[in-house]
LUMMIMAR-989564 format. One record per atom (N, C-alpha, C): x, y negated, z; residue in three letters. Coordinates in steps of 0.2 Angstrom, whole numbers, plus 5000, padded with zeros to 4 digits. Layout:
% residues N
XYZala...
This chain:
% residues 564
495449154945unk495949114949unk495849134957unk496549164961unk496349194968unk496349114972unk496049104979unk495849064982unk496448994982unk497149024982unk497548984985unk497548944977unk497748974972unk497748934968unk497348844967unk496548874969unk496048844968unk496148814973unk496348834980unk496548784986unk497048714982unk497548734979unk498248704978unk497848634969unk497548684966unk497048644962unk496848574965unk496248594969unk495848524974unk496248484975unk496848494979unk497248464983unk497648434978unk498048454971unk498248404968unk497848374965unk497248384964unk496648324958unk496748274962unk496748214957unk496648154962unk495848114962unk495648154960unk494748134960unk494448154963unk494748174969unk494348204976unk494548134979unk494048114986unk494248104990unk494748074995unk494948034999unk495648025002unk495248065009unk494848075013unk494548125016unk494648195015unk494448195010unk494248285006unk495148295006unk495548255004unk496348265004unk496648295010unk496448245015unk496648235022unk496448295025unk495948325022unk495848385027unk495948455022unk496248445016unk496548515016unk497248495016unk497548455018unk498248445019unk498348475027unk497948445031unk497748485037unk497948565038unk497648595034unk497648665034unk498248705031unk498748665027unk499248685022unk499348745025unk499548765031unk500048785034unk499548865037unk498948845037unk498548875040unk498148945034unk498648995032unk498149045028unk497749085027unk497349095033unk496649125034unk496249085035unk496349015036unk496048955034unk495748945029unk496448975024unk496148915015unk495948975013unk495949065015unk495649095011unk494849085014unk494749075019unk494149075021unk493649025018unk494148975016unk493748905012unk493748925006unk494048955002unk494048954995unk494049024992unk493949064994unk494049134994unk493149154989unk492849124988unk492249114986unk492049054987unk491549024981unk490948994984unk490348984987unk490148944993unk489548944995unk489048974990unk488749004993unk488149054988unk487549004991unk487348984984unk486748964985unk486049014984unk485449004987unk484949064986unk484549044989unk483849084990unk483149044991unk483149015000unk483949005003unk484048965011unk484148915007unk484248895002unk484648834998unk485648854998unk485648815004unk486448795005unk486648795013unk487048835015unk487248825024unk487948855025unk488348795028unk488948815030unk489248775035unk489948775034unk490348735037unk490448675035unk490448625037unk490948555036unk491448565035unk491848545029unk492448535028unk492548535020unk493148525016unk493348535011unk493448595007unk493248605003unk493448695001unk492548684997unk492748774992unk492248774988unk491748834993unk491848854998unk491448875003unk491348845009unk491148785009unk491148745014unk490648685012unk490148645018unk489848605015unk490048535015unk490048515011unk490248445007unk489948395005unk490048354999unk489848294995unk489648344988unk490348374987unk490348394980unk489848464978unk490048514984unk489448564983unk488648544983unk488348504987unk488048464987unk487748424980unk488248404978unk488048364972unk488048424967unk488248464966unk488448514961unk487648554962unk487548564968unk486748604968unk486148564967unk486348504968unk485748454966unk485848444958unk486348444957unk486348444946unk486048524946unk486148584949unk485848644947unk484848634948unk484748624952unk483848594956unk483748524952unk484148484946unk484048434943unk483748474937unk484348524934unk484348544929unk483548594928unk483348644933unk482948664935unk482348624933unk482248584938unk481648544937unk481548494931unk482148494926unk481848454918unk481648524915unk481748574918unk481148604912unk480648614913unk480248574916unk479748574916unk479548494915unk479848454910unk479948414906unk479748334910unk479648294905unk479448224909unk478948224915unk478648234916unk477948264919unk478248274926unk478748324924unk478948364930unk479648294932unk479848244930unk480348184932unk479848154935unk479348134931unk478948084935unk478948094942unk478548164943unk478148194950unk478748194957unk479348184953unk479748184956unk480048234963unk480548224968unk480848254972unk480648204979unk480448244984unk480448224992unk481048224994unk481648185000unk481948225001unk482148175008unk482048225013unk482448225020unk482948255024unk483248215030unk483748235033unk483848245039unk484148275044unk484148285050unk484548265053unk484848265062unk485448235063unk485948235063unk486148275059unk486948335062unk487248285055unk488048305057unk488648245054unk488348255048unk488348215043unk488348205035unk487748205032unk487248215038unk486548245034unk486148175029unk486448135032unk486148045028unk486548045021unk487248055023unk487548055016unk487448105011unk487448165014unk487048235009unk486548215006unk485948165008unk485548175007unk485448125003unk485948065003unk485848014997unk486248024991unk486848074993unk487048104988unk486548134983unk486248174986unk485748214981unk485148194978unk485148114978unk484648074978unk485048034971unk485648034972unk485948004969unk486248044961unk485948094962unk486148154956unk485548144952unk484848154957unk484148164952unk484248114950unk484248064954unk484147984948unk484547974945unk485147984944unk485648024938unk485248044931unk484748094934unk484348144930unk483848124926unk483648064929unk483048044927unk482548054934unk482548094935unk482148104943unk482148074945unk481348054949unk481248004953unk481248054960unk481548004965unk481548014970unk481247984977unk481148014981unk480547984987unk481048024993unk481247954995unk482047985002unk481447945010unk481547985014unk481347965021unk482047925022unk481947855028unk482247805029unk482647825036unk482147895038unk482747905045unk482747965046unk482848005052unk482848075054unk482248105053unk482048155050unk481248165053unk481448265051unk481048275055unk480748355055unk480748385050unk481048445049unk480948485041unk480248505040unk479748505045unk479048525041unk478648455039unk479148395039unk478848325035unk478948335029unk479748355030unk480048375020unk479148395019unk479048465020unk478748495016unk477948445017unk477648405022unk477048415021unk477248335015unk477848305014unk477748255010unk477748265004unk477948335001unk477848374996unk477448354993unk477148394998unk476248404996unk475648324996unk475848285000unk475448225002unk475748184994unk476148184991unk476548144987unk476348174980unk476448254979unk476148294976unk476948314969unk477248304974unk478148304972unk478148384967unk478648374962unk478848454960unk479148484965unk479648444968unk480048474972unk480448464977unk480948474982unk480848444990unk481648484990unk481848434995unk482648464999unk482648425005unk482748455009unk482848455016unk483548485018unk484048425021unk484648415022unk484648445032unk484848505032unk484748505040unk485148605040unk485548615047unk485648675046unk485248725053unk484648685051unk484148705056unk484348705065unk484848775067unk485048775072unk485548805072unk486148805069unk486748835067unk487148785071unk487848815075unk488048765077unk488348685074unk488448655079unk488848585075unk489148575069unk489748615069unk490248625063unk489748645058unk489048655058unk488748695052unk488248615046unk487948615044unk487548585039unk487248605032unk486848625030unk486248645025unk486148605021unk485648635017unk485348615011unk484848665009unk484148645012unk483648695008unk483248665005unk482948715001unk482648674991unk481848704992unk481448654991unk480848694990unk480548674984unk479948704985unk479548694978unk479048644977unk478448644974unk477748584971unk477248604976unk477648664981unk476848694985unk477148674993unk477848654994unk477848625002unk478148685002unk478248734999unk478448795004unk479348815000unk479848845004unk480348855001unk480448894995unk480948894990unk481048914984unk480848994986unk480949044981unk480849104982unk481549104976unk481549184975unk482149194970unk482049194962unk481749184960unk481649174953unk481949094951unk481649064958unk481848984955unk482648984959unk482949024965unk483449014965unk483949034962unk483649094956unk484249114952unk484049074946unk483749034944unk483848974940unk484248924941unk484148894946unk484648854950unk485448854949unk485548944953unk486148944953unk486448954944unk486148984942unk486248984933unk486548904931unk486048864934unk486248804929unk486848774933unk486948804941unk487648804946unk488148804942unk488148844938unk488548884936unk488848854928unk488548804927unk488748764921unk488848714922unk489048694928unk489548624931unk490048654934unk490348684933unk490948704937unk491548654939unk491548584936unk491848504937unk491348484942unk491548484949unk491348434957unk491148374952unk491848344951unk491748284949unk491548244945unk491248294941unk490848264935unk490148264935unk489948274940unk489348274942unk489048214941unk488548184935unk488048114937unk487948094942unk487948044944unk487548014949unk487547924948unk487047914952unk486847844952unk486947804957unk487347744958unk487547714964unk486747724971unk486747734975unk486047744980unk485647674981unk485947634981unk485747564981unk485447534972unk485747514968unk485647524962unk484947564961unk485047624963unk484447674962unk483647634966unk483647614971unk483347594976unk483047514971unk483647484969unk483447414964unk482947414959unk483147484955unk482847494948unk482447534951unk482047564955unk481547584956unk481547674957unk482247704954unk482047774951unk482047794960unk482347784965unk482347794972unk481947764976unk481647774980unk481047744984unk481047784990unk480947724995unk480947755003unk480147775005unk480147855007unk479347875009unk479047795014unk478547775011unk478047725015unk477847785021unk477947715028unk477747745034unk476947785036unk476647765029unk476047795030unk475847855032unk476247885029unk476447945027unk476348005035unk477047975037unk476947995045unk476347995047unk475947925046unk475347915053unk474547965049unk474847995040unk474448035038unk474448105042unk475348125042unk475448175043unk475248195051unk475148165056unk475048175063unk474448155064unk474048135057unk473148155060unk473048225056unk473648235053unk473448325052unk473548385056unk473948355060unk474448395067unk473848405071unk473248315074unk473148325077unk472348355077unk472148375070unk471748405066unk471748475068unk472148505067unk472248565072unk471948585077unk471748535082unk471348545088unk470848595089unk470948645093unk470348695093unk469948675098unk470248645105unk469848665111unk470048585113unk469748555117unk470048495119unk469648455127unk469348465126unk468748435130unk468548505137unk468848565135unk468748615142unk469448635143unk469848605143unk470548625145unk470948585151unk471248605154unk471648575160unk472248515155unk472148455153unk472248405152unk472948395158unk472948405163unk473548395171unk473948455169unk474148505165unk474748515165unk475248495163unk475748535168unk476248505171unk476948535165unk477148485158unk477448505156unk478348475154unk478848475154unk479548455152unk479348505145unk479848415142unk479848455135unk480648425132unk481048455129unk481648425126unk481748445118unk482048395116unk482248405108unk482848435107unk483148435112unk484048445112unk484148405106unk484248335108unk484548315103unk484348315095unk483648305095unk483748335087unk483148275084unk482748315080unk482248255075unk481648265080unk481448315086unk480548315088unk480548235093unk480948215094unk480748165102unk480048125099unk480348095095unk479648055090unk479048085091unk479048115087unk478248165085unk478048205088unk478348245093unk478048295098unk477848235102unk478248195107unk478048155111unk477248125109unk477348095103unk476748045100unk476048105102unk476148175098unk475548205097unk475348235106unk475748235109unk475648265115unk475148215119unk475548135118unk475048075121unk474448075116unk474248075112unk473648075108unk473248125110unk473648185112unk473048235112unk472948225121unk473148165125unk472948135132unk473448175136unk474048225137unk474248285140unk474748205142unk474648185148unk475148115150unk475648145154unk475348215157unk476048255162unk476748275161unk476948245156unk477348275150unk477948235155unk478548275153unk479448245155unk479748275151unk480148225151unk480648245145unk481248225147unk481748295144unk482448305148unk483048235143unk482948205147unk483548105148unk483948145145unk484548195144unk484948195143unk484948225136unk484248245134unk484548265127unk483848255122unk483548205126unk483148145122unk483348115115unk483848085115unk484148055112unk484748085104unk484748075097unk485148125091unk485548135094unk486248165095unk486748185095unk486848225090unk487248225085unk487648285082unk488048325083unk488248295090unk488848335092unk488448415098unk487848385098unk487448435103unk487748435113unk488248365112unk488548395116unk488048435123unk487748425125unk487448455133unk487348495128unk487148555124unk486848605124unk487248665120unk487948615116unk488348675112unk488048705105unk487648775106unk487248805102unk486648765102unk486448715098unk485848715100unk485048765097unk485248815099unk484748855096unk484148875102unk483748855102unk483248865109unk482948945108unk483148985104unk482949045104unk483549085112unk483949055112unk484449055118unk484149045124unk484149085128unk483749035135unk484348985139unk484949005137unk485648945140unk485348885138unk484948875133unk484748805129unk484248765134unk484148815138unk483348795142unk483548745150unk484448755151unk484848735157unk484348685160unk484548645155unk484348575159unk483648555158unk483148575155unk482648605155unk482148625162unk482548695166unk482448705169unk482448665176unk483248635177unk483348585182unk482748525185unk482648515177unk481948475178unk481548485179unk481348545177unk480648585178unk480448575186unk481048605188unk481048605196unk480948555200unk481248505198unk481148415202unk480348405200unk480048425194unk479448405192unk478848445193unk479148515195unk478648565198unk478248575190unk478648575184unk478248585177unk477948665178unk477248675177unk477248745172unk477548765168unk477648725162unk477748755155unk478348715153unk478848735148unk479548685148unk479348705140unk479548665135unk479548665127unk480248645126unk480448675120unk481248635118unk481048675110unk481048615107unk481248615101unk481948625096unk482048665091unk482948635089unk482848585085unk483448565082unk483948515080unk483248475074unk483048535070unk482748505065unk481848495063unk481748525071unk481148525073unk480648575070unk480948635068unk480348655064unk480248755069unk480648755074unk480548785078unk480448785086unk480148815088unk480048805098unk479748855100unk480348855105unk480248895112unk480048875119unk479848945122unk479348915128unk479848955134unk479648925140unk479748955146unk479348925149unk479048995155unk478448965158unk478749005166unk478248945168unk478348965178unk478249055181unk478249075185unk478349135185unk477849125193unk477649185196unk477549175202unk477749165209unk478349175206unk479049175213unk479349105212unk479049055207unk479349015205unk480048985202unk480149045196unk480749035192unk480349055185unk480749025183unk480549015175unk480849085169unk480349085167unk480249135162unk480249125155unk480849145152unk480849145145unk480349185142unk479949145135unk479549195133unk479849205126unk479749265123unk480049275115unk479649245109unk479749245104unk479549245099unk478749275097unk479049355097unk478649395097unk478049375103unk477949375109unk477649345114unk477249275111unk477449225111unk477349155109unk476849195103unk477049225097unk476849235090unk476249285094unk476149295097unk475549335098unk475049315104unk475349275108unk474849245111unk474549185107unk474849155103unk474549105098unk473849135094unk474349205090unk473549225086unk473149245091unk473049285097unk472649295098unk472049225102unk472249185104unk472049115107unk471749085100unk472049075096unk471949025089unk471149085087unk471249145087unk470649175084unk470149175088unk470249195095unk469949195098unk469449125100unk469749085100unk469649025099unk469048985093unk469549025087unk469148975080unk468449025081unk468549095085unk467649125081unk467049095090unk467349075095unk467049065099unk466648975096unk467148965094unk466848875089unk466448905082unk466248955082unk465948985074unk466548955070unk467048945070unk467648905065unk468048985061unk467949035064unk468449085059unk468149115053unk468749075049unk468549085042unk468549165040unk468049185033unk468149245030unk468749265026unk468749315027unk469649345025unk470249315027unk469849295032unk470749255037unk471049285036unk471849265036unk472449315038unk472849275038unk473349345045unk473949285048unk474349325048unk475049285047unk475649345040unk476149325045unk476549395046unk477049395048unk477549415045unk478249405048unk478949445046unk478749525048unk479149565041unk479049625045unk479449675051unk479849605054unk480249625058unk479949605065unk479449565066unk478949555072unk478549595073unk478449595082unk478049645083unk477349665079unk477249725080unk476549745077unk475949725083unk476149705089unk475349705093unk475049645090unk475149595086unk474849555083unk474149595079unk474249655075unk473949695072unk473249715074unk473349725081unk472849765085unk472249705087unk472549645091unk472149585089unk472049535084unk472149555076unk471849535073unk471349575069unk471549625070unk470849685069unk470049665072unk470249655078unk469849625084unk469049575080unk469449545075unk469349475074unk469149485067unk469149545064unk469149565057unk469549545052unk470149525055unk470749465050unk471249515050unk471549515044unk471949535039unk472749525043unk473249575045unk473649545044unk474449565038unk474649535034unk474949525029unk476049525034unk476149575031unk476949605033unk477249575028unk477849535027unk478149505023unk479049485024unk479449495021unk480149505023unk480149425027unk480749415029unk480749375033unk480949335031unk480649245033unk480949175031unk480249165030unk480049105030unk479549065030unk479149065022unk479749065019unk479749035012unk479049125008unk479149155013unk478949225010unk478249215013unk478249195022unk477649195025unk477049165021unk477349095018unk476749055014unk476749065008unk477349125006unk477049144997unk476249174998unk476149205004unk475549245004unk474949195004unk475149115008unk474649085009unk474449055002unk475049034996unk474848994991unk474549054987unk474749124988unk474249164982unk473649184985unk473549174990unk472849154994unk472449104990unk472649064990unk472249004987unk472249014978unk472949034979unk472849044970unk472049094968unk472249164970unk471749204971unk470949164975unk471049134976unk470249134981unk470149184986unk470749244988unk470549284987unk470549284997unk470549225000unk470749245008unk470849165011unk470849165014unk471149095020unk471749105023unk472249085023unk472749075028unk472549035035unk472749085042unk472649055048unk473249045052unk473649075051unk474249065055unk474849105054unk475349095054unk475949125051unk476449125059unk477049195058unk477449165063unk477849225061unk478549205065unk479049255064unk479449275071unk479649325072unk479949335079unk480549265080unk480849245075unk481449185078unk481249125079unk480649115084unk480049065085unk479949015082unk479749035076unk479549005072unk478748995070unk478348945070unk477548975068unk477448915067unk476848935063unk476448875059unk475448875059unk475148835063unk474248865061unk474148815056unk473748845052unk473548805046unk473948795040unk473848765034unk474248775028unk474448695025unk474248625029unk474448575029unk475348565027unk475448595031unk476448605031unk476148675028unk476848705023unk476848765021unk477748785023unk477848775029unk478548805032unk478348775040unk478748815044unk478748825050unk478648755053unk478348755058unk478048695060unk478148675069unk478948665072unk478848645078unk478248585082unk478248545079unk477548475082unk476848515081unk476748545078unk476248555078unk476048625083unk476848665083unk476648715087unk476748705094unk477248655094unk477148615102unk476548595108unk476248565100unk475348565104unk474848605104unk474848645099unk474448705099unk474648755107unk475348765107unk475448795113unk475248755120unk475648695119unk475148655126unk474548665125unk473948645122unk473248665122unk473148735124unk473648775122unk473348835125unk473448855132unk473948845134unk474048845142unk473648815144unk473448755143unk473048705147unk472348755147unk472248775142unk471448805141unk471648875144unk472048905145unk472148965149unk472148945157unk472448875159unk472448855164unk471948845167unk471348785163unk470748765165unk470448845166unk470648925166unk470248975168unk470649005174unk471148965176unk471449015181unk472049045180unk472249025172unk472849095171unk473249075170unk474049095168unk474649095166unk474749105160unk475249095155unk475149115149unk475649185153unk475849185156unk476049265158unk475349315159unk475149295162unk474349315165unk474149365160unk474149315154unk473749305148unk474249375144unk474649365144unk475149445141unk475049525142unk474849505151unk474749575153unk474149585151unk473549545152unk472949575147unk473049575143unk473349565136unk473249585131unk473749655129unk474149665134unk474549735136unk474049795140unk473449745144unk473149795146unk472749845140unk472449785136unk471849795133unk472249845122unk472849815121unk473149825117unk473349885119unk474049885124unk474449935123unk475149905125unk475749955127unk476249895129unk476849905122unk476849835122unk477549815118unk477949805119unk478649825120unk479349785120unk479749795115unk479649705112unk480349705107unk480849655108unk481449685107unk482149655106unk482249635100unk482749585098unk483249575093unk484049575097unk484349615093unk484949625095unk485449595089unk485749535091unk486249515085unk487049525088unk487349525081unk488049575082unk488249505076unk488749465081unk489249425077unk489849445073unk489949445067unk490549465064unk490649435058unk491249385061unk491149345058unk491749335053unk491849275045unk492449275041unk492349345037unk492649355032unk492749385027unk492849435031unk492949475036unk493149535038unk492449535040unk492149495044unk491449515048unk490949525040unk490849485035unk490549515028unk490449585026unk491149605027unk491349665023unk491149725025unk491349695033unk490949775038unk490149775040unk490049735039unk489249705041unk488849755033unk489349735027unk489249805021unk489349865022unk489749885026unk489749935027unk489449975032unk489149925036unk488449955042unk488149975037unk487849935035unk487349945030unk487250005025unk487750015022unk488150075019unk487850125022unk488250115029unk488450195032unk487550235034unk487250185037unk486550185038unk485950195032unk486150165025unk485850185023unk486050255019unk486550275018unk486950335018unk486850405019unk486750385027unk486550445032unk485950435037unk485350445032unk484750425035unk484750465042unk484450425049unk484150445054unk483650485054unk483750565056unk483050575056unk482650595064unk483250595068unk482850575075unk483150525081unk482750485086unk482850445089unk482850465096unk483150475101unk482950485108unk482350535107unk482350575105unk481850635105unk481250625102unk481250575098unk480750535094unk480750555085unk480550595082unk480650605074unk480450545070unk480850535067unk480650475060unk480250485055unk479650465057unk479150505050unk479050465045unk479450385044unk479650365037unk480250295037unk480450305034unk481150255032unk480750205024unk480850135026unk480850105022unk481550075020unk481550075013unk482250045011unk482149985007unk482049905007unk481649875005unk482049845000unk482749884998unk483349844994unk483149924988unk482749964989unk482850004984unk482150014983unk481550034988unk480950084987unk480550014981unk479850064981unk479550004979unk478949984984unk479249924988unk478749914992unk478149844990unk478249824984unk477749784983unk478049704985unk478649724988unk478849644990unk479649644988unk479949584987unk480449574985unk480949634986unk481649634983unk482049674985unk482549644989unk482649684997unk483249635001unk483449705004unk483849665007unk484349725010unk484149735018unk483449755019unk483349765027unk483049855024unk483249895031unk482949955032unk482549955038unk482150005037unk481649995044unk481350075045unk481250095054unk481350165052unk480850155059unk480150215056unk479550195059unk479650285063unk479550275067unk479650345073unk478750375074unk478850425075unk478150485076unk477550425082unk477850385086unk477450355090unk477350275090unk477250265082unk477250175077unk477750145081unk478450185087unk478650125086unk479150105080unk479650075080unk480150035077unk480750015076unk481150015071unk481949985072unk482049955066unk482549905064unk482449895058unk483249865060unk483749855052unk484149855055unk484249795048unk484549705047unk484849695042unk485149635042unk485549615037unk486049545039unk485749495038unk486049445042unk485649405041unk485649365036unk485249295034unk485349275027unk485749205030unk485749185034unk485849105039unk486549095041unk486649185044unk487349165051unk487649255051unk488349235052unk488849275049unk488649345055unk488049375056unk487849425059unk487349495055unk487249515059unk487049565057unk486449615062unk485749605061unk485349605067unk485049665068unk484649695073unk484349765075unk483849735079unk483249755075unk482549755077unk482149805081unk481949785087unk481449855090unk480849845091unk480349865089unk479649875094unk479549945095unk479549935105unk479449995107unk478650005111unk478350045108unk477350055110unk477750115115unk477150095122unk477050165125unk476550145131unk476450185136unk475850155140unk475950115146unk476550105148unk476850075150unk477350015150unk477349975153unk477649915152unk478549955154unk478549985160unk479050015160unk479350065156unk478850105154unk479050165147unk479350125141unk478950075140unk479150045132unk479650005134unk479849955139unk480649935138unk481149985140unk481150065143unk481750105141unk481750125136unk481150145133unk481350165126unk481550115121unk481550045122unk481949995118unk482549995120unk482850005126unk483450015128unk483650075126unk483350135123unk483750195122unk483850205114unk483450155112unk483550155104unk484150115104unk484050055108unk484750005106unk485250025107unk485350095112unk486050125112unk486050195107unk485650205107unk485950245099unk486050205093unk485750165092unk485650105086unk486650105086unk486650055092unk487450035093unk488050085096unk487750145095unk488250185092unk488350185086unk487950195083unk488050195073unk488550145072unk488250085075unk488550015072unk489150025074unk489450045080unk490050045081unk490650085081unk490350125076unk490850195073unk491150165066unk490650115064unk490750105058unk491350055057unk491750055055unk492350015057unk492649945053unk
């Protein structure tokens, strides 16, 4: 059936909606619109679900929604009563529909026989997962579309260990997708009803006051650290005001401000737009305040709390965005250095990265005798390594992180952890303070003593079924017509991680390692209608290594742009 039929379908059912009506009637007229909505289904896959608000079967909804929650119902009864009892966690974020998504889905398991455990308000995607684990739940959904813009909304699925699906359990999922192909026949339970009879139950508040003596468990350094930094911190709008604030006061750091204007949920994001903090535009009003407050350090969380970005004061007095990669490697090496001055660093440590972040992590945790673990990218992959740690006996998990600052210490949460990174990083300036230093200070050592690094991400918007298609044909043309030199640079090996056998999943990223360990890696994203190019560039110079990042990213972007 081509799009428009199935467009013309919904619109005559009368068992949709007077809403869901309303807005494909809207679009009547509009036919790049209705192919864009219906022209496929939302793919669900180990992100869960992430799209747009609106009507259509590529678009996020009630009915897509309900339809994944019967696929992840169906799912979890096979592993029989046992696995109903143990039931489903599930939380939601602030962005439009995330409460009704969330009780929809609540509304299917208990449908199912599932019992369910729904949080009563907004909270952070790494509470979904640690309530998983605290509850001792089969399985977990968290209703958020992380830091996509407004128009956007999700649905990720996780597992019995806190950590997101992998593919095995999401091509089960979508299997059983795929035998409800009727929106409207989906079971479900009135959400109230549910909540009478028992089978739905709101997380007791305990929960929280367990989960932030686990945050604040964390603590490495407390008692020799400069306490008097001067920090602005904002949530843009999102689930951290609560919890970042709370742990910051407990861990005594009182110098804290927080930017008035985006304090408070919006879904509309309005002061920030994108709210993606990976952006330094995000940091606007951030900085304004920084200024009136004479802050060191500014922290800004996204929407759903499970990621944070820093900027720090500079010597000339402007603020400096720090990346991912930066934040991720100042972390490990403070946390190591840190746990083995406490005698605290465990045997077989290791701390797992995407293999699309820098490598200077590597060299400081050699340092330390710890292990470090390269892993495609998404969380869901970082903490595969942490639970077959445990499985195996075979190592300790100490820290995780990914260049799209994302990071997590300890195994408490099994997915990325903005509250807890919030403090860890405050503790660590403070204790680089109480010596005198900057966490900039602190870069160029470990550039003097490492080697210098510069990594970029360069993302390439291309968006709508046309941006899809070419974004395949990048890919194509590049894995096609291997690279065999760079800026006068030879390629001494190409990984193709959708074809070799690298021992890890099969996905569609290549990576192309040059005669002098640096780097490029080139792949789409799994989130947002882009297409990325990764560099780490080694050389002995802080100046050397960012022209050689900028002369790969212009050969790079000529490939991309020939490709049409």
């Amino acid at each position: 059936m081509d799009y428009k039929a199935i467009y013309n379908k919904w619109l005559e059912d009368d068992r949709f909606d007077e809403e869901t009506k309303k807005d494909l009637l809207s679009i009547k007229d509009d036919e790049e619109e209705i192919k864009d909505r219906f022209h496929q289904s939302l793919k669900f896959g180990t992100a869960g679900l992430r799209g747009k608000l609106g009507a259509g079967t590529n678009r996020m909804n009630v009915y897509n929604v309900a339809q994944a929650s019967q696929g992840f119902a169906d799912t979890i009864a096979e592993g029989g009563e046992e696995a109903k009892k143990k039931g489903v966690a599930i939380a939601y974020d602030v962005r439009h529909k995330s409460e009704e998504f969330a009780k929809v889905a609540a509304e299917v398991f208990a449908a199912n026989g599932i019992k369910v455990y729904i949080h009563k308000e907004i909270q952070p995607t790494p509470v979904c997962s640690y309530t998983i684990r605290k509850l001792g739940n089969v399985a977990g959904v968290m209703v958020t579309a992380s830091h996509n813009p407004r128009e956007y909304n999700g649905y990720k699925a996780y597992n019995h260990e806190g950590s997101q699906i992998l593919d095995e359990t999401a091509d089960k999922i979508l299997a059983h997708i795929a035998e409800h192909p009727d929106f409207i026949e989906i079971p479900r339970i009135d959400f109230e009803k549910g909540l009478e009879e028992g089978i739905i139950e709101y997380v007791d508040d305990q929960l929280i006051e367990d989960y932030i003596k686990e945050v604040l468990s964390c603590t490495i350094n407390d008692e020799n650290i400069d306490k008097s930094i001067n920090v602005v911190y904002t949530p843009l709008n999102g689930c951290g005001n609560k919890l970042v604030r709370r742990i910051l006061d407990e861990r005594n750091f009182k110098n804290i401000h927080i930017v008035e204007e985006q304090e408070k949920p919006d879904p509309d994001f309005t002061t920030v737009g994108y709210p993606n903090p990976e952006d330094p535009k995000a940091f606007k009003y951030s900085e304004e305040l920084g200024k009136k407050a004479s802050a060191e350090l500014l922290l800004a969380t996204d929407p759903d709390s499970d990621r944070c970005a820093v900027e720090v004061l500079d010597k000339d007095g402007e603020y400096k965005f720090l990346t991912g990669n930066l934040i991720g490697s100042l972390l490990t090496n403070y946390i190591l250095e840190a746990l083995e001055g406490n005698n605290e660093l465990p045997e077989n440590g290791a701390v797992v990265k995407s293999l699309v972040s820098t490598d200077l992590v590597k060299p400081i945790a050699n340092k330390y005798g710890v292990k470090v673990y390269d892993v495609l990218t998404g969380f869901k992959n970082i903490y595969a390594v942490a639970n077959e740690l445990d499985e195996n006996k075979s190592g300790k998990f100490i820290f995780g992180f990914e260049e799209s600052i994302g990071y997590n210490y300890k195994d408490f949460v099994r997915d990325k952890d903005a509250v807890n990174s919030a403090m860890m990083i405050t503790e660590m300036a403070a204790y680089y303070k109480s010596k005198g230093k900057s966490l900039l200070d602190v870069i160029n050592d470990l550039f003097n003593e490492y080697g210098y690094y510069s990594n970029e991400v360069v993302s390439i918007v291309l968006e709508g079924l046309d941006g899809q298609e070419r974004i395949s044909r990048i890919m194509t043309e590049v894995r096609n017509n291997p690279i065999k030199e760079v800026c006068g640079l030879r390629v001494k090996n190409i990984i193709d991680y959708q074809n070799d056998d690298t021992g890890l999943p099969k996905s569609n990223v290549l990576k192309y390692y040059l005669e002098d360990d640096s780097w490029f890696a080139l792949r789409p994203s799994g989130t947002e209608p882009k297409i990325k190019l990764y560099i780490n560039a080694i050389d002995d110079s802080l100046e050397a290594s960012k022209k050689k990042l900028e002369d790969i990213n212009s050969f790079m972007q000529e490939i991309i742009d020939s490709v049409e």
